[in-house]
N, C-alpha and C positions, 0 to 999 in steps of 0.2 A: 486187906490187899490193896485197895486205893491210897493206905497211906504210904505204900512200899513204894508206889506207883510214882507218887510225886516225891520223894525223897530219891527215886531215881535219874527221875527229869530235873532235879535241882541240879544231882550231883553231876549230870552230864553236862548241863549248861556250864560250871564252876571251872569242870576241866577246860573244856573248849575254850574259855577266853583266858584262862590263862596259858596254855597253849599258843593262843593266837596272838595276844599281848609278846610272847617271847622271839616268834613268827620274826612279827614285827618290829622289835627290834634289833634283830638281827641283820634286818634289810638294810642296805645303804642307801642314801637320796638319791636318787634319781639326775643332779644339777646339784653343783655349788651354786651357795649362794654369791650373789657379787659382792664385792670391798667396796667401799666409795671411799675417796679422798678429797682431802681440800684442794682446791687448785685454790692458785695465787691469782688475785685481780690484774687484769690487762689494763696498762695506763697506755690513755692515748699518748702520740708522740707526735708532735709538730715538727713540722717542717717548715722552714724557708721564713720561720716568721720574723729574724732578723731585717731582713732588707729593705731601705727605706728610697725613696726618693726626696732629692730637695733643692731648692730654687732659694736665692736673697737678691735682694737690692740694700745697695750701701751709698754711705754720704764718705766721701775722700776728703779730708781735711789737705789745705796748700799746704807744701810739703817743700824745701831749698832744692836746690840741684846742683850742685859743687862740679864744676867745669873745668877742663885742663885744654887746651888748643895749642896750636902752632903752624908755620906757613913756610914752606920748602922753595928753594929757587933751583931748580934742575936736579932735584934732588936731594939739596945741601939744607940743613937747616938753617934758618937766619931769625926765628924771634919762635920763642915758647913764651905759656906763663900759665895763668891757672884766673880762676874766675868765682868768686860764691854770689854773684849779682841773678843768677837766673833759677825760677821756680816753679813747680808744677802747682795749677792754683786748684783751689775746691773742684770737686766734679762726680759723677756716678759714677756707679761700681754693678756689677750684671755677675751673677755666677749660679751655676747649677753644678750637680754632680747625682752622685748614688754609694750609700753606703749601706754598712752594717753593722747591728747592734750584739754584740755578742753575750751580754748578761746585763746587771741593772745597772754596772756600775764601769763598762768600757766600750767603746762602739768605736769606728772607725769611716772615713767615707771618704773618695778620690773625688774634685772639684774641678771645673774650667772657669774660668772667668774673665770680663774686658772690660778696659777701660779706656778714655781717649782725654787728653785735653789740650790746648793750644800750651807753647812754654812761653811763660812771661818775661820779659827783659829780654828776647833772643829777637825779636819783631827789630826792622829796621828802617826808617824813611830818608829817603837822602837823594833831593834831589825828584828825578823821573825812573828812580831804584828802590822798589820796597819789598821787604824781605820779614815770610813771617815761618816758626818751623813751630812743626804739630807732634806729639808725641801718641804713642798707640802702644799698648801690651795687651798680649793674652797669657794669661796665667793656667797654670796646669800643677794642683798641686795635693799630694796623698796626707791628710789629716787622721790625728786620733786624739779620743777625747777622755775624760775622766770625770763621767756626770757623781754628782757628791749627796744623791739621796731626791727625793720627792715628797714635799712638803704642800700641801693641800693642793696639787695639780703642778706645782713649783719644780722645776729640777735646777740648778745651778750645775754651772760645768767649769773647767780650763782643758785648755788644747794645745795644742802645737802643730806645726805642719811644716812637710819642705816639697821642694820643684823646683820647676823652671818657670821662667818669665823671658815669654820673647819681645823684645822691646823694641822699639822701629819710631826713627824719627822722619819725618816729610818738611825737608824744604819747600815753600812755597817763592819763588821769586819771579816777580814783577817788572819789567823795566819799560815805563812809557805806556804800560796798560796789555804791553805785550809779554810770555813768558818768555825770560831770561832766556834758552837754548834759544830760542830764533831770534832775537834780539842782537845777541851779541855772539861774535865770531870766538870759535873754539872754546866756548866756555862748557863744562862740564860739573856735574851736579852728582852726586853719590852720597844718597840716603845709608844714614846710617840703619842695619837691621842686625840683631842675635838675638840668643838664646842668654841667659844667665842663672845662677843659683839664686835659690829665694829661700828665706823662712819665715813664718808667722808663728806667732802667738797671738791666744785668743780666748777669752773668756765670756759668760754671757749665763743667760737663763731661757731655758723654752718651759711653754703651757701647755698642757696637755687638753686639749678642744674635746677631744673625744678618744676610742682607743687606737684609732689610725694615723690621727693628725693633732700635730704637735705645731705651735708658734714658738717662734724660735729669734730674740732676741741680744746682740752680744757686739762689742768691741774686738778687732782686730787690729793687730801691729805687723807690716810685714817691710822686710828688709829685702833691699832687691840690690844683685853685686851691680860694677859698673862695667859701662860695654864703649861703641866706638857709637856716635854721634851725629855728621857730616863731613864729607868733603868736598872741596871746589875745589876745580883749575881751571887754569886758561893760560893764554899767551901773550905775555906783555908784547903789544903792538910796536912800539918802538925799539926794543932790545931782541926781540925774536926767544926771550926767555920762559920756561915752563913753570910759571907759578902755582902752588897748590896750599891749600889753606884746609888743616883738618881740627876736628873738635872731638873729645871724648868728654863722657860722664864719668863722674865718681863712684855712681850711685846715688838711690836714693834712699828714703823710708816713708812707706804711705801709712796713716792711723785715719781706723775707717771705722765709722758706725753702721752697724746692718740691721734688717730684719728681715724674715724667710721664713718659709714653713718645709715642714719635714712630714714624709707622710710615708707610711710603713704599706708596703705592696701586698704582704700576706700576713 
């Protein structure tokens, strides 16, 4: 009877989980499981790290100054001629500007610059009359550059660039120790000043210091048009006539050596 017993409880058990096994899989989960996917890496993105700032000092090689003049009697012409005796001589050069770098091999950067020197051969002594004229530009000009690779800190470059150059002459005149307008009756003086077209070319090499500042070493050629000079008049005291005596430039071209640093803001 006891073995009826436990071949009962066996068989009861057998049913039950296979029953319960089937239960069970009949039932559906409760919760999907989740998908995961790859996402793509986020690359940082800079900004602004083109922009540089930059500053030179240059040595200006004398330069000719090719001259054309003439002197009006009442308006009438009476003597033209032309001149190549007079020069801009050596002298500094000042410019800054701000630019940008746009990949490793093009950048660009807008400049101001000035320069001053006395012109040689235009100074005049004669007498208790001495007469000396100064010349003054400021330059304003948009460059772009074409650096050729960097070689152990080394970049070599060429450039070009165009603007304007406002260029402005100052007589200085003397007579007796006194200036010229009080000195002498109806005399008139008219500084030459304008604007003209310019372009440079320019080549050179900067070092890279560190990664914001660069030494920046190069030769420039710049071509400036020609403008108006001075003029005088007055009144011949004997004939009651309006004399007027004016001078224009040719132009010139200034070849300059610089050095400057460039330095990247971001």
């Amino acid at each position: 009877m006891k073995v009826w017993n436990w071949f009962g409880a066996i068989a009861s058990v057998a049913i039950c989980s296979a029953s319960g096994g089937a239960v069970a899989a009949d039932l559906s989960p409760i919760y999907d499981m989740p998908e995961y996917q790859s996402v793509p890496e986020v690359q940082p993105v800079e900004i602004g790290t083109g922009w540089y700032l930059r500053g030179d000092v240059g040595y200006q090689f004398e330069s000719d100054l090719d001259t054309s003049f003439g002197v009006d009697v009442n308006g009438v012409s009476v003597l033209s001629g032309s001149s190549d005796g007079l020069q801009l001589p050596a002298t500094a050069a000042f410019s800054a500007g701000i630019g940008y770098k746009f990949n490793e091999f093009l950048r660009a950067d807008a400049t101001v610059g000035y320069w001053g020197s006395d012109v040689d051969g235009a100074s005049l002594r004669a007498g208790s009359l001495s007469l000396d004229t100064e010349a003054k530009a400021y330059e304003v000009m948009a460059n772009a550059y074409v650096d050729l690779g960097t070689y152990a800190g080394f970049t070599p470059y060429l450039g070009a660039g165009a603007g304007g150059v406002h260029v402005s002459y100052n007589l200085d005149c003397d007579y007796g120790g006194v200036d010229c307008s009080s000195a002498l009756n109806d005399l008139g003086i008219e500084d030459g000043a304008d604007w003209r077209f310019a372009y440079s070319l320019m080549a050179g090499v900067s070092y890279d210091v560190s990664r914001n500042l660069k030494i920046d070493v190069g030769y420039r050629f710049t071509d400036v048009d020609g403008g108006d000079m001075l003029s005088i008049s007055g009144v011949d005291a004997a004939t009651g006539d309006v004399v007027t005596a004016h001078s224009s430039d040719d132009g010139f071209k200034r070849h300059t050596i610089q050095a400057g640093i460039r330095y990247s803001i971001w």
